[in-house]
C-alpha positions as CSV (number, residue, x, y, z in Angstrom):
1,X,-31.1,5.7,-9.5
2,X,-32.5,2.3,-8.1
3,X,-31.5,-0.7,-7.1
4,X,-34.8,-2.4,-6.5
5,X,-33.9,-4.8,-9.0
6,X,-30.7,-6.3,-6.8
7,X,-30.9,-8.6,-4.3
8,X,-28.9,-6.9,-1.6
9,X,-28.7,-3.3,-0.3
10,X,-26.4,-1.3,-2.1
11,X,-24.9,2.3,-0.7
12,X,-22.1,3.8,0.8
13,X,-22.8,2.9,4.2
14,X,-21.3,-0.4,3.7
15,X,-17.9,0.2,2.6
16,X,-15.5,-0.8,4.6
17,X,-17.4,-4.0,5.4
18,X,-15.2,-7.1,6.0
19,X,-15.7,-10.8,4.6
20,X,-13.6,-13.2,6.5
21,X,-12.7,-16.6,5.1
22,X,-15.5,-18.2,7.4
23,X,-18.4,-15.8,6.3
24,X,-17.3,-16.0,2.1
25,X,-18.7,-18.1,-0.2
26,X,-16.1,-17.6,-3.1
27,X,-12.9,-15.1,-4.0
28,X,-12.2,-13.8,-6.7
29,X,-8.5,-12.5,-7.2
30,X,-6.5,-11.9,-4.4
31,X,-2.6,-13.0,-3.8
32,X,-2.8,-16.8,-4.0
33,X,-4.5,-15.9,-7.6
34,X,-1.7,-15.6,-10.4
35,X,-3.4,-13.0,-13.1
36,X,-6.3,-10.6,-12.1
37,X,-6.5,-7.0,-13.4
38,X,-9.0,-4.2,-12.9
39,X,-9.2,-1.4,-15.9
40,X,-11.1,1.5,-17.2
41,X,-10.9,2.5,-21.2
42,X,-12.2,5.3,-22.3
43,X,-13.6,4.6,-25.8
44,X,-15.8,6.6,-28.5
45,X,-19.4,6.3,-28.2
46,X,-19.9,3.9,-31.1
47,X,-17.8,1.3,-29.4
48,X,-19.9,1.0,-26.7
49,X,-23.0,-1.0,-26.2
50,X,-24.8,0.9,-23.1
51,X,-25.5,-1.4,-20.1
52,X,-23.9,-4.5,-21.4
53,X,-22.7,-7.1,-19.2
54,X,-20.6,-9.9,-20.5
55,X,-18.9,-12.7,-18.4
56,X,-15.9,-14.8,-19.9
57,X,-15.6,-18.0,-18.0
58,X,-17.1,-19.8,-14.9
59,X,-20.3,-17.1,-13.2
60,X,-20.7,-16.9,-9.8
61,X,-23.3,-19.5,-9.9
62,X,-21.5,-21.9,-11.6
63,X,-18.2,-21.8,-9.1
64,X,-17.7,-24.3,-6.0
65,X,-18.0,-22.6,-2.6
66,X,-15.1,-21.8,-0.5
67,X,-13.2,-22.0,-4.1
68,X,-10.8,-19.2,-6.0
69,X,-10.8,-17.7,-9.2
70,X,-9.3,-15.1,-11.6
71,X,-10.7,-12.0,-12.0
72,X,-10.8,-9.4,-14.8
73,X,-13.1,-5.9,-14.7
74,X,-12.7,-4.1,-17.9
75,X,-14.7,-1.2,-17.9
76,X,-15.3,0.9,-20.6
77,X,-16.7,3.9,-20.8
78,X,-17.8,7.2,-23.5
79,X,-18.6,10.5,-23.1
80,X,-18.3,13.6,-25.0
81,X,-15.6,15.5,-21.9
82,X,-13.5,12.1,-21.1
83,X,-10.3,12.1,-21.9
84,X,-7.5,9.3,-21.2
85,X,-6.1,10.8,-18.5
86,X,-9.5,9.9,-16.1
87,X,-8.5,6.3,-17.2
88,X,-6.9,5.9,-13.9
89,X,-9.3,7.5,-11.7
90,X,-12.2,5.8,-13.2
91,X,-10.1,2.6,-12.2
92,X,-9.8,3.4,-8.9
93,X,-13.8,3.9,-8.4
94,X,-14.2,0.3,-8.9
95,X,-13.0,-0.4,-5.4
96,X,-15.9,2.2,-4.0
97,X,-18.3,0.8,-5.9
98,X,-18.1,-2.6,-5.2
99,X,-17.9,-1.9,-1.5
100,X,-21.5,-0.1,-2.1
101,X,-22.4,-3.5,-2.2
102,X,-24.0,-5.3,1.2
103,X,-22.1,-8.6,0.9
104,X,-19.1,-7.5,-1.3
105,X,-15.5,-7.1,0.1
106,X,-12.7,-5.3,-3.1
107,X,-9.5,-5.0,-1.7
108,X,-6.4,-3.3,-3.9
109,X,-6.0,-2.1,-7.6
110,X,-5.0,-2.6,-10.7
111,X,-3.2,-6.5,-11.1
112,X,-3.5,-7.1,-7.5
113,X,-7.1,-6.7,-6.6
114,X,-9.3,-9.0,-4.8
115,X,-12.8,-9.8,-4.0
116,X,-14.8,-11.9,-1.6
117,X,-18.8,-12.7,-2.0
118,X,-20.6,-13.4,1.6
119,X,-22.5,-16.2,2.0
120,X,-25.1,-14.6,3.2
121,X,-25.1,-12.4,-0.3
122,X,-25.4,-15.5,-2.0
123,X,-28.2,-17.1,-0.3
124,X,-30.2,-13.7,-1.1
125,X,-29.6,-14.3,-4.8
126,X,-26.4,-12.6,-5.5
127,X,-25.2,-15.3,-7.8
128,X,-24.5,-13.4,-11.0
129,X,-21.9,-11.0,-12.0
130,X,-24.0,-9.3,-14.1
131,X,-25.6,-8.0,-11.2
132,X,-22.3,-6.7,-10.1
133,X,-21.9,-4.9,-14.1
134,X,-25.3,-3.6,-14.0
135,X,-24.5,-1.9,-10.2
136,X,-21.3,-0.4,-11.5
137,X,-22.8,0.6,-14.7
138,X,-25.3,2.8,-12.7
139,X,-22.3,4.2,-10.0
140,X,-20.6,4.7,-13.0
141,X,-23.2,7.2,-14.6
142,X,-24.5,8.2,-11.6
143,X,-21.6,9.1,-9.4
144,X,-19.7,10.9,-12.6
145,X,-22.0,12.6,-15.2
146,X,-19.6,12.8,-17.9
147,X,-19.7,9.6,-18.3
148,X,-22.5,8.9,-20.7
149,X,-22.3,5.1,-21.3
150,X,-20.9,2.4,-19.9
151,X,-20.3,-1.4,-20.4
152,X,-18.3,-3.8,-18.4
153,X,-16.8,-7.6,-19.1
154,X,-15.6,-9.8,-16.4
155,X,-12.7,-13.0,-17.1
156,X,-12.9,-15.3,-14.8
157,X,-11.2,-18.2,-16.6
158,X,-7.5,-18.4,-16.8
159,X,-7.5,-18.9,-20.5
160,X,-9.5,-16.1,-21.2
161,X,-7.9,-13.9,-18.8
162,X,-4.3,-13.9,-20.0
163,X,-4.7,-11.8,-23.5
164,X,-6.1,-9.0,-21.5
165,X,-4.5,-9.1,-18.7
166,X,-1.5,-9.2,-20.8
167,X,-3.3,-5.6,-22.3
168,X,-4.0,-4.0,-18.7
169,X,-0.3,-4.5,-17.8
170,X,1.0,-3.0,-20.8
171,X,-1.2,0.3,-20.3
172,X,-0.3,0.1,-16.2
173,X,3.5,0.4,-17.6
174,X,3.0,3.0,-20.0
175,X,1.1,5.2,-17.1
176,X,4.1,4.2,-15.0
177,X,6.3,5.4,-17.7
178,X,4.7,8.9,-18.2
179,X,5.0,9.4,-14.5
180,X,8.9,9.1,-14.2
181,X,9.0,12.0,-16.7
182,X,8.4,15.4,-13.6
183,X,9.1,15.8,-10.0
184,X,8.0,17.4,-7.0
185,X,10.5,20.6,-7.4
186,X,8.6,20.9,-11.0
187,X,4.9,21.4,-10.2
188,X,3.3,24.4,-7.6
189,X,0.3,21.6,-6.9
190,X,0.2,18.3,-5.1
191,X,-3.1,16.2,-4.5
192,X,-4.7,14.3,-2.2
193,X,-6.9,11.4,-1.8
194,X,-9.6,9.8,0.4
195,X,-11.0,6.8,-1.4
196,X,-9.7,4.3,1.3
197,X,-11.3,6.6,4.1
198,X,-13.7,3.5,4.6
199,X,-10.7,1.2,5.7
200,X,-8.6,3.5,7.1
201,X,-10.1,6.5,9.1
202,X,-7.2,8.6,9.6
203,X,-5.9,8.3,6.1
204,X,-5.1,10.2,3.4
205,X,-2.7,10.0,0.3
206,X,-0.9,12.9,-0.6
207,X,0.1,12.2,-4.3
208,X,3.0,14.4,-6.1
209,X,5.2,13.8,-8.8
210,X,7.5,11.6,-7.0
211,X,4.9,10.1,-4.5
212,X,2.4,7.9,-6.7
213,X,-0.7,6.8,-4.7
214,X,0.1,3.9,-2.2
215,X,-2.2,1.9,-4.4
216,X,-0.1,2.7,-7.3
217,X,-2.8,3.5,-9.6
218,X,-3.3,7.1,-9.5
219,X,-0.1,9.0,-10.4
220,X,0.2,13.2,-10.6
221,X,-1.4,13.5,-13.8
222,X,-3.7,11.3,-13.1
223,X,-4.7,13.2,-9.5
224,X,-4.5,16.4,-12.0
225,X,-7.6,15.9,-14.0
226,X,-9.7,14.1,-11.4
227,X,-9.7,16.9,-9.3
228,X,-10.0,19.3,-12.8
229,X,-13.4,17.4,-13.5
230,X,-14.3,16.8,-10.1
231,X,-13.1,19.9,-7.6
232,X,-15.1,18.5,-4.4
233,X,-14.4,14.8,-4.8
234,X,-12.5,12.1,-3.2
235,X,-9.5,13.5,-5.0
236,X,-8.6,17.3,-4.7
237,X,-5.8,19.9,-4.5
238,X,-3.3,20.1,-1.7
239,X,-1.2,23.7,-2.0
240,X,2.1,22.3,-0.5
241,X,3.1,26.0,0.9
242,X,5.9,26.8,2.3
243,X,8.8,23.9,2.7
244,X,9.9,23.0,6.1
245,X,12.6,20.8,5.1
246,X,13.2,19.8,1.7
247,X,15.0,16.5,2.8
248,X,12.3,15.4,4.8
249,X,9.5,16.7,1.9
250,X,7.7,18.0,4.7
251,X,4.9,20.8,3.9
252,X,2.8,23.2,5.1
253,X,0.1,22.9,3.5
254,X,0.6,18.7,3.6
255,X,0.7,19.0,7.2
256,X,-2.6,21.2,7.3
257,X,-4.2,18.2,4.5
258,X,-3.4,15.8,7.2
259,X,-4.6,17.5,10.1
260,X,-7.9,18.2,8.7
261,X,-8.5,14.9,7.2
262,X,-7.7,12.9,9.7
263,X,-9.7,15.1,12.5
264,X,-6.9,15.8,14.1
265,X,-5.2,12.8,15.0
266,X,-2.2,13.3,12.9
267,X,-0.4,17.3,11.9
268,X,2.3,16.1,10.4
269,X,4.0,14.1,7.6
270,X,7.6,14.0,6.3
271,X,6.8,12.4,2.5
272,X,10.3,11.1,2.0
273,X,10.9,9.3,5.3
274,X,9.1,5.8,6.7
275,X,11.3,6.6,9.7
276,X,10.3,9.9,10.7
277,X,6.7,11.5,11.0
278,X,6.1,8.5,7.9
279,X,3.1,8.9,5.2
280,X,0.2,7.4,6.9
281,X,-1.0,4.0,5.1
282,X,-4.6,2.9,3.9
283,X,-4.6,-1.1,3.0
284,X,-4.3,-1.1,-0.3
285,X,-0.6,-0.4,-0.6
286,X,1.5,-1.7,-3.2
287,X,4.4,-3.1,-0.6
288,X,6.0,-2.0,2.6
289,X,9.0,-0.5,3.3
290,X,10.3,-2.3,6.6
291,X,13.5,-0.9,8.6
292,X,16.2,-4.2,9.3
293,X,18.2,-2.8,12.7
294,X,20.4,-5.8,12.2
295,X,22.0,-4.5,9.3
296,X,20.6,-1.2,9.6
297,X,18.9,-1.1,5.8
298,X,15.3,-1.3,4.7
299,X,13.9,-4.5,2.8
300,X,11.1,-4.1,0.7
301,X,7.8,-6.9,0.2
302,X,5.2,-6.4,-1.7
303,X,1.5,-8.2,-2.0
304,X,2.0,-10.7,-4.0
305,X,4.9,-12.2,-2.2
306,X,3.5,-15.6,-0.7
307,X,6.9,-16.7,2.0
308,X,8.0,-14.5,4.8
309,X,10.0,-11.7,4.5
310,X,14.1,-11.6,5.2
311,X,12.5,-10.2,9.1
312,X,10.5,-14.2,9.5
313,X,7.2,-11.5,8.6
314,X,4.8,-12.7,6.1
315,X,3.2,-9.5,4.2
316,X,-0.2,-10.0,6.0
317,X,1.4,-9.8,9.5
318,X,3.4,-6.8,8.2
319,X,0.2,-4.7,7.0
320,X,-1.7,-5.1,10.4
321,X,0.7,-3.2,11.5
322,X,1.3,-0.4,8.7
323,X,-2.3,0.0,7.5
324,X,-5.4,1.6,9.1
325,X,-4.3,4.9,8.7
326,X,-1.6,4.7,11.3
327,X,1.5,6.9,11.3
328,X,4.2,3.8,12.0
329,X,7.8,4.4,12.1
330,X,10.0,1.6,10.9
331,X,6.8,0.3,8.8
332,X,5.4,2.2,5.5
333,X,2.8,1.5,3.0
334,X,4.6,2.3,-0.5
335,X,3.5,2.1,-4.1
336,X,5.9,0.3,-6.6
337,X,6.6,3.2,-8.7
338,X,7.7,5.3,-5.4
339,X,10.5,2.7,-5.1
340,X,12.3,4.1,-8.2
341,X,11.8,8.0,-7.2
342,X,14.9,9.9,-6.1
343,X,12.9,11.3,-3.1
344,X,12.2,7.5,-2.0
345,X,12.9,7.8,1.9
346,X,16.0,10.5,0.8
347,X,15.3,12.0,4.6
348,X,16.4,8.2,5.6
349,X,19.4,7.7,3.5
350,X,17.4,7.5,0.4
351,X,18.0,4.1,-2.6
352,X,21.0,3.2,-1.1
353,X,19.4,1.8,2.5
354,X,17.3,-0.7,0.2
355,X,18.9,-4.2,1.0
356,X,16.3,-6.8,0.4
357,X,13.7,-6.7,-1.6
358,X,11.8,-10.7,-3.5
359,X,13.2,-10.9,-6.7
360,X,9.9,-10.4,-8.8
361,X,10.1,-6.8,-7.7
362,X,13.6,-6.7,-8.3
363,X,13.0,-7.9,-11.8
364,X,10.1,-5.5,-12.4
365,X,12.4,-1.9,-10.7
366,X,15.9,-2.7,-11.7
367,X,16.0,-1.1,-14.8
368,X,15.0,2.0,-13.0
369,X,17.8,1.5,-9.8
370,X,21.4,2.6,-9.7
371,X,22.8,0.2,-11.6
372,X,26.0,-0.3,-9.2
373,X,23.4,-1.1,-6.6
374,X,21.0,-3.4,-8.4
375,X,23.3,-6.6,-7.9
376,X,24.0,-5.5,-4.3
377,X,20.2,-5.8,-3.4
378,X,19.7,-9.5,-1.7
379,X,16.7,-11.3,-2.7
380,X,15.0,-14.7,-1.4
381,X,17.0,-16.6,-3.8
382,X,20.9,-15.2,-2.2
383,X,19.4,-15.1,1.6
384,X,17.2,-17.1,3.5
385,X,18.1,-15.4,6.8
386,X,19.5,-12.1,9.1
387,X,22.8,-13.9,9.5
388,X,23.3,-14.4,5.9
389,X,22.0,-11.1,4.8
390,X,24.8,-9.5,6.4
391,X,27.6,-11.9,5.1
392,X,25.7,-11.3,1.3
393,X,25.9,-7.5,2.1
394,X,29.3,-7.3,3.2
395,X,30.4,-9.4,0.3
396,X,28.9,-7.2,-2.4
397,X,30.4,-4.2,-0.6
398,X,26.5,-2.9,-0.1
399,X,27.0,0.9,0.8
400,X,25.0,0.4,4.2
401,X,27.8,-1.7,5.3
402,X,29.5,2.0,5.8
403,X,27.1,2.7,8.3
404,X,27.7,-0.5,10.8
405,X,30.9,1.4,12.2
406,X,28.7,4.1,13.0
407,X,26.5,1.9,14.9
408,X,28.9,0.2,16.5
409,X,30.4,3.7,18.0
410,X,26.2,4.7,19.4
411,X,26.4,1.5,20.8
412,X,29.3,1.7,22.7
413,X,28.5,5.1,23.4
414,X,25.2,4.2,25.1
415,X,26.8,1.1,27.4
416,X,29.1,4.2,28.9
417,X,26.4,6.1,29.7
418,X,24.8,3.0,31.1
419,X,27.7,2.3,33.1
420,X,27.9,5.9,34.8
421,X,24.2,6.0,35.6
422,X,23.5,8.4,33.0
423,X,20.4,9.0,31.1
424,X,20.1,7.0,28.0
425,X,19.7,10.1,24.8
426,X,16.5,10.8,23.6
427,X,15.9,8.4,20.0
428,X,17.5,5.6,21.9
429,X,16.2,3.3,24.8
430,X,17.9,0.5,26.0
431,X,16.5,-1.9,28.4
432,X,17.2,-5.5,30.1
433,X,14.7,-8.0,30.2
434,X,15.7,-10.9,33.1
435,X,15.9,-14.4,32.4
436,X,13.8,-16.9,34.8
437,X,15.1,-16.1,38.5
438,X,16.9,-13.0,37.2
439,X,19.3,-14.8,35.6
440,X,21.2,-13.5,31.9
441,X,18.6,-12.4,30.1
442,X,18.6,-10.2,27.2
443,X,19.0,-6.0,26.1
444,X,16.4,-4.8,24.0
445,X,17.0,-1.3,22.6
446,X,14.7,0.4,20.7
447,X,15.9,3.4,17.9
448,X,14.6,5.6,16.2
449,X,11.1,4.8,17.3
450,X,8.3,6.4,19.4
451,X,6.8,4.8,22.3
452,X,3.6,5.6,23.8
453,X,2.6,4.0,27.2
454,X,-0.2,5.5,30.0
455,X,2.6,4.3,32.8
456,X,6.0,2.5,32.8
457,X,6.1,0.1,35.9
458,X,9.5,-0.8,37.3
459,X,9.8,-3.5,39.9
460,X,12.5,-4.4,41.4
461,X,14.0,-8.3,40.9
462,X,14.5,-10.3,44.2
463,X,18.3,-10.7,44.7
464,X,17.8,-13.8,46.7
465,X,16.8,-15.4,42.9
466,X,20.4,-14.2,41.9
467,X,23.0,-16.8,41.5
468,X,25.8,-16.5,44.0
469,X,29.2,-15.8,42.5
């Protein structure tokens, strides 16, 4: 396979490459862009026209630098051993592949994905998306052998896009659908995944019935016959063993996945928790699920959410902190579809601890929430703050309302052993940082968290700064 014929290197050793807003000459997608899809269609061979690029709207050429514009990837594809089941793995290849190219950053899946072109690709002659087609066509055919043929169309008008993009949502649902029909306690195999190794290091999906890929695009099935077709690729078999805790979902042979693929740096996960030992997260995640101490529930953002969250935390603020591949309590990557599994963070007090969440999700999972909870769950347009979360929650009668007297008993509980000198339990740390002089100040405490520090400096505060009483 060569690319002599394209302008810029292409190969794996530039995945993972980052395009910041300084260094790009356009995007393409992305959350400030309103439709955008990436699909794969498997077809017969007769409906494809090998090695055909076609591009509906404005190419690369013809756009205005520093500008944004839809995007649409269909990719079709024929082969005598494809089935529809691959659909969704093929999908998820486009995000490799375009990272093979030197120059090209694809972030995300399915309707939220998003590209940026360098400059510096540009100036080297990368101005055409059919050079993009023809480099996928050949990664297509390349990197999977069944695939025979292969043509791709890109939409980057906003007219053009919206009948299939209207099409790509349709078949996301249906996938979606098909996925809600097993769980975990029904299948002997689960599945893992390493395709956003190149952003995240120490990550690795574990998908089951009831844990869809963070991406969202890769369900069970899906996982199923990628690793039927392709034992000793990015996505492969993960024996779950013997179960350590059911609550928790936590795994033997999950923990031993983990360990291995992340070279050690992380030996266990508890799958239905984003408190406790959470599911690592890539970068491509769905949303996050965010822990609220104020009111002691979990709001919910996802991507495509452009104001700050019910915590003052824009999504983008929220995912330097949960992606990477880091294992952070109170902060978890999740996929849409997980939001509507009974195992979703069960070990944590499961559906019922949801207590935000914007409303376009809201709108797109309520049909699939307890319906006594649905109108319980605040959104931007009942809230626009903490404080009036809590009145909204204790006026609906939210169930995590039950919980605040709970609270309110470990707090009390931790100022008496405060007051006798005692040691504060392990879970909880309380601790009081001094105004200016010494003065008031504030009590921070910390729950339900983990805390890592080389050395923990106390000084002692001058008394003479103290106020006399």
């Amino acid at each position: 396979m060569s690319f002599s014929d394209i302008p810029v290197d292409v190969g794996p050793v530039y995945e993972g490459e980052r395009i910041r807003a300084k260094q790009m000459y356009v995007e393409l997608g992305g959350p400030k862009i309103e439709k955008h899809f990436e699909l794969v269609r498997v077809k017969q061979p007769k409906e494809i026209k090998d090695g055909q690029v076609t591009i509906y709207g404005p190419d690369l050429k013809d756009m205005k630098e520093g500008e944004r514009y839809p995007i649409g990837i269909l990719v079709e594809v024929a082969g005598e051993e494809l089935e529809e089941d691959l659909e969704a793995v093929f999908e998820r290849r486009v995000h490799e592949f375009c990272n093979f190219v030197n120059g090209i950053m694809h972030l995300n899946q399915r309707y939220t994905n998003w590209i940026r072109l360098s400059k510096a690709a540009y100036e080297k002659g990368f101005n055409t998306l059919d050079l993009l087609g023809k480099v996928l066509i050949r990664l297509y055919k390349a990197e999977l052998p069944i695939i025979k043929q292969a043509q791709v169309t890109f939409y980057t008008d906003p007219k053009d896009i919206e009948k299939p993009y209207d099409m790509a949502m349709e078949i996301y649902n249906k996938r979606d659908e098909r996925a809600r029909t097993i769980h975990d306690e029904d299948v002997d195999m689960f599945y893992g995944c390493v395709l956003c190794q190149s952003f995240a290091p120490t990550h690795a999906c574990c998908i089951t019935p009831d844990r869809t890929s963070l991406c969202g695009s890769i369900n069970w099935f899906d996982a199923r016959a990628a690793a039927k077709v392709d034992p000793k690729g990015p996505i492969y078999e993960v024996p779950p063993k013997e179960c350590l805790d059911e609550l928790a979902g936590e795994y033997t042979g999950v923990n031993e996945m983990i360990k291995k693929r992340s070279l050690g740096e992380i030996d266990r996960i508890f799958l239905y928790s984003g408190m406790e030992f959470p599911h690592t997260s890539c970068g491509c995640f769905e949303a996050i699920d965010f822990y609220i101490p104020e009111v002691n529930g979990h709001g919910i953002v996802d991507r495509n959410y452009g104001s700050v969250a019910i915590n003052g935390l824009p999504f983008s603020a929220m995912a330097n902190q949960t992606g990477g591949g880091k294992q952070m309590p109170g902060f978890n990557g999740v996929s849409i579809q997980y939001i509507v599994s009974p195992k979703y963070q069960q070990y944590d007090g499961g559906i019922e601890t949801i207590v935000w969440m914007p409303k376009a999700v809201k709108d797109r999972v309520g049909d699939f929430l307890p319906q006594d909870l649905v109108g319980k769950i605040a959104t931007e347009e009942e809230v626009q703050d903490l404080a009036q979360l809590k009145e909204y929650l204790q006026e609906v009668n939210h169930p995590i309302v039950e919980t605040w007297a709970e609270m309110l008993e470990e707090e009390e509980e931790e100022e008496e052993y405060e007051a006798e000198g005692a040691m504060v339990p392990m879970g909880t740390v309380g601790m009081t940082i001094p105004g200016a002089g010494g003065v008031g100040g504030f009590k921070i405490i910390l729950k339900n968290c983990k805390v890592h520090a080389e050395a923990i400096i106390i000084k002692k505060i001058d008394s003479k700064g103290k106020r006399k009483k």
